[in-house]
Each structure stands twice: as structure tokens, then as C-alpha cells.
N, C-alpha and C positions, 0 to 999 in steps of 0.2 A: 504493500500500500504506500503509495507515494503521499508524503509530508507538503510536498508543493503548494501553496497557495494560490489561485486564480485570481490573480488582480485587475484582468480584465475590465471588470463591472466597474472600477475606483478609475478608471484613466478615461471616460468614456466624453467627461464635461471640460470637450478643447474642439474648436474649429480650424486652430493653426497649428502646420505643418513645424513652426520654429519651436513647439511645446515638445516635440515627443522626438526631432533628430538630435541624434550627437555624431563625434567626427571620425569614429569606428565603426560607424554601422557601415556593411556593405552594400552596395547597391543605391547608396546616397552621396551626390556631387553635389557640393555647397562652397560659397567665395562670398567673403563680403566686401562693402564698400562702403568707405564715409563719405558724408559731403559734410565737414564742418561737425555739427552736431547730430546728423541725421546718419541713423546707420541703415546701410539697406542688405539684406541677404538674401544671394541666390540659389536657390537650391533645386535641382535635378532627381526625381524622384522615379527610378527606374525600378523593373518586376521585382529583383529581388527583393530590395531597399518598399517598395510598397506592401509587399506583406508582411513585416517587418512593424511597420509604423502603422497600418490598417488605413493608409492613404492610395490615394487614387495615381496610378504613372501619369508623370507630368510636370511642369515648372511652376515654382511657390517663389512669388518676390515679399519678402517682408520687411517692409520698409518702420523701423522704429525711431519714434522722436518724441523731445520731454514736454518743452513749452509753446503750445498753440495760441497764446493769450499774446503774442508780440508778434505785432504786426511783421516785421521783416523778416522772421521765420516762420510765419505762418507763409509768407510769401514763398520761402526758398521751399518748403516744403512742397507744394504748389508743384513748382518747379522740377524737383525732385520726383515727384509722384506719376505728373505728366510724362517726363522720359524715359523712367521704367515701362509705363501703360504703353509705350510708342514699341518699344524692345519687343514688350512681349507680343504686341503686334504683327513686328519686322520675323517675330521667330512664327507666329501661326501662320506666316503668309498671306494675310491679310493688306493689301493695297489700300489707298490712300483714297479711290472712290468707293469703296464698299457703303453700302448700307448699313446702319447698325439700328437695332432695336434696344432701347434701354430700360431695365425691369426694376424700380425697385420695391423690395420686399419689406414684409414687413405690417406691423398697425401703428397708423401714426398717432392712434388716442394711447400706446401707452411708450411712454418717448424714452426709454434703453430700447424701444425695438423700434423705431421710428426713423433710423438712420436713412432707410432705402427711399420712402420717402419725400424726406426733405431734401434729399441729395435730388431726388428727380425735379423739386422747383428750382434748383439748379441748372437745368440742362439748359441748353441753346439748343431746340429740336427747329428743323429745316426740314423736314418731309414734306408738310404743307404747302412749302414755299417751290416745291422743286414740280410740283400740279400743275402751276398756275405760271410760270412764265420761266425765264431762264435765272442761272442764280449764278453771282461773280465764282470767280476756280479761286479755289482753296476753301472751301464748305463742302458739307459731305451730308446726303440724308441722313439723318437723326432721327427718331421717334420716340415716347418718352411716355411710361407710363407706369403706374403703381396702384397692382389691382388687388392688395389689401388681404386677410390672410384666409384660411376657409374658415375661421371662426364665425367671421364677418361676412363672407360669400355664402360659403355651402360649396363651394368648388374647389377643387385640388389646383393650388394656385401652377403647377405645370400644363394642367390641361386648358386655364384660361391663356398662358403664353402661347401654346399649342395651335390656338385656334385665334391671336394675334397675326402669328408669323404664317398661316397660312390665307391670310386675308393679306396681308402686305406685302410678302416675300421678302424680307430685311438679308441681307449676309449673312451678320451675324449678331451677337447677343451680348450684352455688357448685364449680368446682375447685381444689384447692391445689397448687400443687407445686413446687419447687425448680429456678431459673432459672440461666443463664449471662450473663456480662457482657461489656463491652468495657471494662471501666474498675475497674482495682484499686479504688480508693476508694468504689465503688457495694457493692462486696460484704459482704453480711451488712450491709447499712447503708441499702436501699432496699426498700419494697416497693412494688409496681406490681398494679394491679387494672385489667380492663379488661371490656366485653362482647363482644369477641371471640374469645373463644375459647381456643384452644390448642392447640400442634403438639407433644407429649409427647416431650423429646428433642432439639428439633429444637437446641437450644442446643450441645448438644456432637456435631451431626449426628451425630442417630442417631433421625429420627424419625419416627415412629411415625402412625396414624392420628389427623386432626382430632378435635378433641371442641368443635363448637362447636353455635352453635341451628341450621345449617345440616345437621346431622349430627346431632343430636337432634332436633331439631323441635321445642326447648323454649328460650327464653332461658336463655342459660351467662355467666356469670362467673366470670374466672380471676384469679386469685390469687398472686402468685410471690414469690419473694426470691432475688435473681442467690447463689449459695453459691459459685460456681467463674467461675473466668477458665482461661484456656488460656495457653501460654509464651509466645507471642507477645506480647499482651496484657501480661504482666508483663515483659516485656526494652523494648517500645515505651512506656510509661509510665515507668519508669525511666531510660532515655534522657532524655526531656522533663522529669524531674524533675532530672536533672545538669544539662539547661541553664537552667535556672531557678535551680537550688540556686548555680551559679557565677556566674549574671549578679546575683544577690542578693550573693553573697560579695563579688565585686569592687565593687560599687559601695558596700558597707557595712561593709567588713572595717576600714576604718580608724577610725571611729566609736567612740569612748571607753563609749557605753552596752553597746555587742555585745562589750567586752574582760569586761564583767564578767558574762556567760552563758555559764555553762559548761556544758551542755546542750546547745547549739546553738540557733539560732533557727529556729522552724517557719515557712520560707518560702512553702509552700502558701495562709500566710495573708496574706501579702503579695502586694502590688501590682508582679509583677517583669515587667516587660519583658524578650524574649528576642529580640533580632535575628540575620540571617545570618550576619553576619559572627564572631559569637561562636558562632555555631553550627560552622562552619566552621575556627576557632580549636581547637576540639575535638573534631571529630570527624573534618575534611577532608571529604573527596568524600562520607562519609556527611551530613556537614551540609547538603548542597544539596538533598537528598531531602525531599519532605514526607513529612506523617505514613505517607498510605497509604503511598506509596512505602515508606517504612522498614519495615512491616508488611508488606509482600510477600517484602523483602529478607531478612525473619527469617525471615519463613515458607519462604522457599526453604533457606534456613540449617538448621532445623530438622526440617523435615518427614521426605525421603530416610532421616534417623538415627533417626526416631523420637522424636523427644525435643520435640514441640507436645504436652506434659502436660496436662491440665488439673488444675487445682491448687487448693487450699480452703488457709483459712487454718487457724492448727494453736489457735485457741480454737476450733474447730468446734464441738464436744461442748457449748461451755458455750451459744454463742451458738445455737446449733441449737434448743436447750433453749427459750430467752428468748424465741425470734422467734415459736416455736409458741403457746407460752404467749400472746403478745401477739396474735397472728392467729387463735387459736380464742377468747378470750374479748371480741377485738372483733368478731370476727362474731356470737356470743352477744348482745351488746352492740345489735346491727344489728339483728340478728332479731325479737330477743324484747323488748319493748316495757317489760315490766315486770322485766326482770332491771336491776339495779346492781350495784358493786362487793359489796358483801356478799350481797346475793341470790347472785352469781356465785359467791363462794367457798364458800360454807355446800351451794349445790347439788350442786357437783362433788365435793366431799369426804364426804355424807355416804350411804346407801343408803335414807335415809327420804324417798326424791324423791317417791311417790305417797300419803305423806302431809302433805305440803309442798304441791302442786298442786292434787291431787282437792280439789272442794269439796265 
């Protein structure tokens, strides 16, 4: 009789591919890249390496960054976001006149799921405009729509895309929508694009039918930003930031420069080493358990009472706001060849769009 544990069931509350690779696994190619503050990682998700991680074969860009609230890197990010989405463009083969149909997912009455959305009063869509007379080069049909979830339908939101794209025929399919994490620190602070697809839901099990090119029969890219972690997740992260916060304290509490920080020092950004034996020191018999293990442990702890929450943090509103902002005007950005920052604002705010375009 094997002793083995099935930890399956504990790893299930992650939508991103950056929660579950490391740099041994076979069958996974990953490189990152900075811009300044912004880190972007690419990663190649091939047969092996996806049964492995219980991810789909394919390319995952996860693009991470801390402060959205200032304006000039909310800008680069922009920036940043837009030439990854152009890559992964240039690698699905996808040209510069394609059609695109834009989804997003989501209910926008409860706003951690809201992302897809508001990101879609974001878009610059041109379908309309390409009906009714000629439209200047460097604009691409766009279509733009967010048909809300089946709670609120009664429809399996793949089968309302389904019967979109066979009424317009688009290329192809851009979805938005609001993810789940395994990692407090990812939240509202990563976004991840990928050409596989999407399991709507499947983040806080509860999901829903595929929408990928296997299920359309169109190239899809998805789009996400993790908004929620679950209780486990925040009680497992907190643990490992007491052992760190304490192995940092003791080894540097006597230091004449940490007397004069009264704030505290942000030891996340430190180089702290965490061993057993401290580990042990403070937690006992929980200290001997690795990660997953600890995560089963809570999860058993929690589950029975009800109380594996899933949780957003309480700037939702504002950040919710920013991220949209930032993910509909870099895909704008991606799409339309001839839009820039002022092009972008002047068109979304004003209703003289078909005489701005039309030539």
C-alpha cells in the first residue's frame, strides 16, 4: 500500500502557467525579460512538459509589474503589453488584416470578475465602419462584445461565441477574462496571454465549456489577470512569509542601521535564507511539512467549515479600473497599426469616429 498523498485536488485554484513551472521540468522552454520594472516571461509549453503541469501545449507570456497607480508606468506597461500581444501574433501567423473578434468574459455586476468586461469599453471596434465605406490602412476589423456569464444567460457562454463567429466570420478571437492565482503577490499585478485557450471558471472550479481554436475552429487568445486567490493560498503564503520575516529579524535585528527604520524592513526584498530547523522552532510538527503538504493541511482545516473563501483584495474597484484600461488600449495598440497614445484617446472619447477614419 503506497503512503503517497494525492495532492492533486490542493493545486487545482491557479489559471497561470508561471504558478506551477520550475527550471527542471522537462518539456518546458522559459526566458525572461525586463523592461525596467516590468518583468515578462516566456515560456514554451510542449507534450511532455504539459502533462506534467496539467497545461495545454502552447506559448504562456506572463508579463509581471508592481505599480499601476503612476501614470508613466502605467504607460510603459501599455507599451510593454502591446509588443508581447504583437509576438504572439507574429508566432500564430496571424497578419496585420485579419479580422478579430473580441470576447470578454465575465459578470460585470460582481467586479473581481468584471475584468473582460470593462476591458471591452475599451476597444476601438471598426467592423461597422468597414460596411459602410472605405476605412484609412492601418485599422483592422475589430468586433467587441461581452455576452455575460450563463448564470445571467442560461447559455454556455462558448456556444453564444459559436454562433457570433458564424454570423461574422472574424479570423480570429482575442478573450478577456478575470483569473485565479496560487500566489498572493501575483494578484492584480500579472497579466498572462496565451494561445491556448480557456476553461471559463475553471480557476475557482467552476468550469464551464472550453473556448479555444479546438472548439472554435479559429485561433483564440486569452487574456487574464489572476483578481482572487482562495484561503488556503493566503494562510500558506503567510506562513512562509513568518519564516522568512523571522529568519531576516534574527539574523539582523541587532544591526545599528535596522534601529533606525521604523516602518519595518521589506524582507521580501531580501536575500533571506529559511532553514528546518527555524522552521521547526516555530511552528513544531507543522514545520517538517513542505509547502504542498501545508496546503492540504489547511485545506482539510478549512474546507468541512466552509471557510476556502476566495478573496480579492479590497483596492478592487480602483485596480479593476486600471488593468482594463491598460489591456483594452494595448490591445488597440496591437491591432490597429496606426492608432498611438493620442490617436487612442481623442478616438475613445469622442462620437466623430466616422469622421476621423472615413477617407
Amino acid at each position: 500500500m503506497s503512503n503517497q498523498i494525492d495532492l492533486s485536488k490542493y493545486t487545482l485554484r491557479t489559471d497561470l502557467a508561471i504558478d506551477v513551472i520550475s527550471d527542471d521540468l522537462e518539456g518546458i522552454e522559459s526566458n525572461v525579460e525586463n523592461f525596467n520594472d516590468i518583468k515578462v516571461t516566456n515560456v514554451l509549453v510542449k507534450e511532455v512538459g504539459s502533462k506534467k503541469i496539467n497545461k495545454k501545449i502552447g506559448n504562456y507570456i506572463t508579463i509581471e509589474f508592481s505599480d499601476i497607480t503612476d501614470y508613466n508606468h502605467s504607460e510603459a506597461l501599455k507599451e510593454v503589453f502591446s509588443k508581447k500581444l504583437k509576438c504572439l501574433l507574429e508566432k500564430m501567423k496571424i497578419n496585420s488584416s485579419a479580422s478579430c473578434l473580441i470576447i470578454g468574459l465575465g459578470n460585470d455586476k460582481s467586479t473581481p470578475d468584471a475584468l473582460g468586461p470593462l476591458v471591452i469599453n475599451n476597444i476601438l471596434v471598426t467592423n461597422h465602419l468597414f460596411l459602410y465605406g472605405d476605412v484609412e490602412k492601418g485599422f483592422r476589423k475589430v468586433s467587441a462584445i461581452s455576452p455575460g456569464v450563463m448564470g445571467q444567460t442560461g447559455i454556455e457562454t462558448s456556444d453564444l461565441i459559436k454562433g457570433i463567429i458564424s454570423s461574422i466570420d472574424t479570423d480570429f478571437v482575442i478573450v478577456v477574462d478575470a483569473l485565479a492565482s496560487q500566489s498572493i503577490e501575483r494578484v492584480n499585478k500579472t497579466i498572462q496571454m496565451t494561445d491556448t485557450g480557456i476553461h471559463p471558471g475553471s480557476g475557482i472550479g467552476n468550469k464551464r465549456k472550453e473556448i479555444s481554436s479546438d472548439t472554435l475552429k479559429k485561433p483564440v487568445i486569452a487574456i487574464g489577470v489572476p483578481t482572487v486567490v482562495d484561503a488556503v493560498t493566503i494562510v500558506s503564503d503567510t506562513i512562509n512569509y513568518m519564516y522568512k520575516h523571522y529568519s531576516y529579524t534574527k539574523d539582523n535585528i541587532n544591526k545599528p542601521s535596522n534601529r533606525l527604520i521604523t516602518g519595518g524592513v521589506n524582507y521580501l526584498k531580501k536575500d533571506v535564507s529559511v532553514d528546518n530547523n527555524l522552521k521547526q522552532e516555530l511552528f513544531g510538527v507543522i514545520g517538517n511539512l513542505n509547502d504542498d503538504e501545508v496546503k492540504q493541511l489547511i485545506f482539510e482545516v478549512l474546507s468541512p467549515i466552509g471557510y476556502n473563501l476566495m478573496v480579492t483584495p479590497k483596492e478592487i474597484d480602483f485596480e479593476i479600473e486600471k488593468l482594463s484600461d491598460i489591456i483594452g488600449n494595448g490591445i488597440n495598440r496591437a491591432l490597429h497599426n496606426k492608432v498611438d497614445n493620442l490617436w487612442l484617446s481623442f478616438l475613445l472619447s469622442k462620437k466623430f469616429l466616422n469622421d476621423i477614419i472615413f477617407m
